[in-house]
C-alpha positions as CSV (number, residue, x, y, z in Angstrom):
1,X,82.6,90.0,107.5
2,X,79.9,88.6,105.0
3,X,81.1,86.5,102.2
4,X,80.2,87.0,99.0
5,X,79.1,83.7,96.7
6,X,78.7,85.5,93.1
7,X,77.7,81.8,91.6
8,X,74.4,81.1,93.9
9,X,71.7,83.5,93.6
10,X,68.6,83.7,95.6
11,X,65.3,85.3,93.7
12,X,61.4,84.9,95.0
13,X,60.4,85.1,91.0
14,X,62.7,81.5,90.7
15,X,61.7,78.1,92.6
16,X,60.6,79.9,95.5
17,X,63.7,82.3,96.4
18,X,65.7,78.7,97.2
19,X,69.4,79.5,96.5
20,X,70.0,77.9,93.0
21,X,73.2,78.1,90.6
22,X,74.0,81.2,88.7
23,X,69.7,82.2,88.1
24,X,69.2,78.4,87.1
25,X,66.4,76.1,88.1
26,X,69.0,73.8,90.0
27,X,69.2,74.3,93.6
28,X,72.1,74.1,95.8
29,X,70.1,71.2,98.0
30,X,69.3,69.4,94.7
31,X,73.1,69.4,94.2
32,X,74.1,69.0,97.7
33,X,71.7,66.2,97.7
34,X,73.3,64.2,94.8
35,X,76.8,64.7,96.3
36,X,75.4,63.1,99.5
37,X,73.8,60.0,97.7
38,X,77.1,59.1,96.4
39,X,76.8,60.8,93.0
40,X,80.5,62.4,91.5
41,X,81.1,65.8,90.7
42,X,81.8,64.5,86.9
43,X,78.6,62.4,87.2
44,X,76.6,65.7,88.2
45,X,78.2,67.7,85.5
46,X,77.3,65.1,83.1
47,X,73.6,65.0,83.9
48,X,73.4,69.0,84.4
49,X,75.9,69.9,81.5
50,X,75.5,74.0,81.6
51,X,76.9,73.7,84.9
52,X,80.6,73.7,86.1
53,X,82.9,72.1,88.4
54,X,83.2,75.7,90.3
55,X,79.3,76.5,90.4
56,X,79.8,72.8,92.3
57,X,82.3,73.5,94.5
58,X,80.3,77.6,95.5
59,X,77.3,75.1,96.4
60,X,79.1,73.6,98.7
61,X,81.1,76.5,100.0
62,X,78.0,78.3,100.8
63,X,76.2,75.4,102.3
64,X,79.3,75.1,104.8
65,X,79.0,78.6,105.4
66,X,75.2,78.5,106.1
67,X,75.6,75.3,108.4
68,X,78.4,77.4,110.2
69,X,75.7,80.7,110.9
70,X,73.0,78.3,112.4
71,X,72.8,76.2,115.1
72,X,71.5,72.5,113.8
73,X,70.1,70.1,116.5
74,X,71.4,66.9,116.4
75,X,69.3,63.9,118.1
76,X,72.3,63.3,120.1
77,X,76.1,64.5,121.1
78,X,78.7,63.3,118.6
């Protein structure tokens, strides 16, 4: 069963086909990338103020599900 992430759309026309936010410029890495420097979801919503807390939360729901369809390589065993 696929799931369905009706907040993060993927278009060749828009930065490349990259998966972005509801047909915005910002990218779920961009945002993904700011949680994971130690930036808050308020912070983030404060410098990108057309989005949401839940187009936040669908970037991270779909980068869980993307890291869960692929194998990543590690440089070592955890």
């Amino acid at each position: 069963m696929r799931m369905a992430f009706p907040r993060i759309t993927a278009d060749p026309a828009r930065m490349g086909g990259v998966p972005c936010i509801r047909d915005t410029r910002v990218t779920v890495s961009m945002v993904l990338g700011r949680l994971g420097a130690g930036m808050t979801i308020d912070e983030l919503l404060a410098e990108y103020p057309y989005l949401d807390r839940e187009d936040v939360l669908a970037a991270l729901e779909f980068a869980a599900a993307v890291v869960n369809e692929h194998e990543v390589p590690l440089s070592r065993p955890a």
